[in-house]
N, C-alpha and C positions, 0 to 999 in steps of 0.2 A: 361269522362268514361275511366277506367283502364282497363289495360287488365287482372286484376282479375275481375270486371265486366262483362265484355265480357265473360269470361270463366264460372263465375256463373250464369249469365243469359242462356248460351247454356246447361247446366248441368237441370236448371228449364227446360228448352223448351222441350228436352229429355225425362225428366222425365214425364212432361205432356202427351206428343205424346207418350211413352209407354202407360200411364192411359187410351188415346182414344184403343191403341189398343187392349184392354184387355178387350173391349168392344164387344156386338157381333153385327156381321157384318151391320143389317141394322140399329143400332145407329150410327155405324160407318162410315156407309154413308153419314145419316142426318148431322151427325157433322161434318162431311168435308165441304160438301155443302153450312153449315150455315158457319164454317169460311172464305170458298171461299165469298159467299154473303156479307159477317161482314168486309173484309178485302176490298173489292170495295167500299162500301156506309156508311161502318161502322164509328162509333165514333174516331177524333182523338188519343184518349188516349187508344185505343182497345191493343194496346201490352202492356203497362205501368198498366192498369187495370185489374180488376178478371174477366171480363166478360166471358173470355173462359174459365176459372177455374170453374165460377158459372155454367157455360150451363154445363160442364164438369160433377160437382158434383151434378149436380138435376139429367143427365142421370144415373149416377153411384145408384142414388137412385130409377131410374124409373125402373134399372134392377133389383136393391133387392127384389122390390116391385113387380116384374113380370110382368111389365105392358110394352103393345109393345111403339113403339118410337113416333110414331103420335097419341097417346092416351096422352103423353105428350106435343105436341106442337102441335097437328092437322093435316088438309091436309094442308092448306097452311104455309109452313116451313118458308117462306119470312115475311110474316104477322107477324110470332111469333118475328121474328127477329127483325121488324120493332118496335116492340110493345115491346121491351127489349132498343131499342136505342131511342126510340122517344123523349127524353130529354137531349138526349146527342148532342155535336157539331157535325157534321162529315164533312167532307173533302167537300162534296157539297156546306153547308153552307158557307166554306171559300173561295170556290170559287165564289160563287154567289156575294159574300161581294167584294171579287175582282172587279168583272168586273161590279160592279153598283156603285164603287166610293165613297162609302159609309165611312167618316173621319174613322181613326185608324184602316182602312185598308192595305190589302196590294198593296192597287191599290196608294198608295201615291206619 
């Protein structure tokens, strides 16, 4: 990775993090919380992927629409989360793979 890479990826991430915050306040919440949650448990490819861009653009749409934030994803914000990665790898799975020794891991 270049450091025009680097520079254009920090220009996206900006760009995004404006979109969150043009957002009002109790989406703005949600979405911090779910990428706090999404960034612990979440899928390895979570920065490289649209995930945050898609949650991003369904709220962007939840607001057009008028509709509050948890009419969108519920009370339970973690479930929703869950239920977006549930097919992805995440960081756990690689650890578990680790330490059960399991061939073409990294426990080799």
């Amino acid at each position: 990775m270049g450091i025009r890479d680097i520079i254009e990826g920090k220009k996206q991430w900006r760009a995004h993090v404006a979109r969150v915050k043009a957002l009002p306040p109790d989406y703005q919440i949600v979405y911090k919380e779910m990428q706090k949650y999404l960034f612990k448990v979440g899928p390895i490819d979570l920065v490289d992927g649209s995930l945050l861009t898609g949650i991003l653009e369904f709220f962007e749409e939840g607001v057009a629409a008028g509709r509050g934030v948890l009419d969108l994803t519920g009370d339970d914000v973690a479930a929703f989360c869950d239920g977006l990665i549930k097919d992805s790898r995440t960081y756990a799975d690689v650890y578990q793979e680790s330490v059960s020794g399991k061939p073409g891991t990294a426990g080799k």
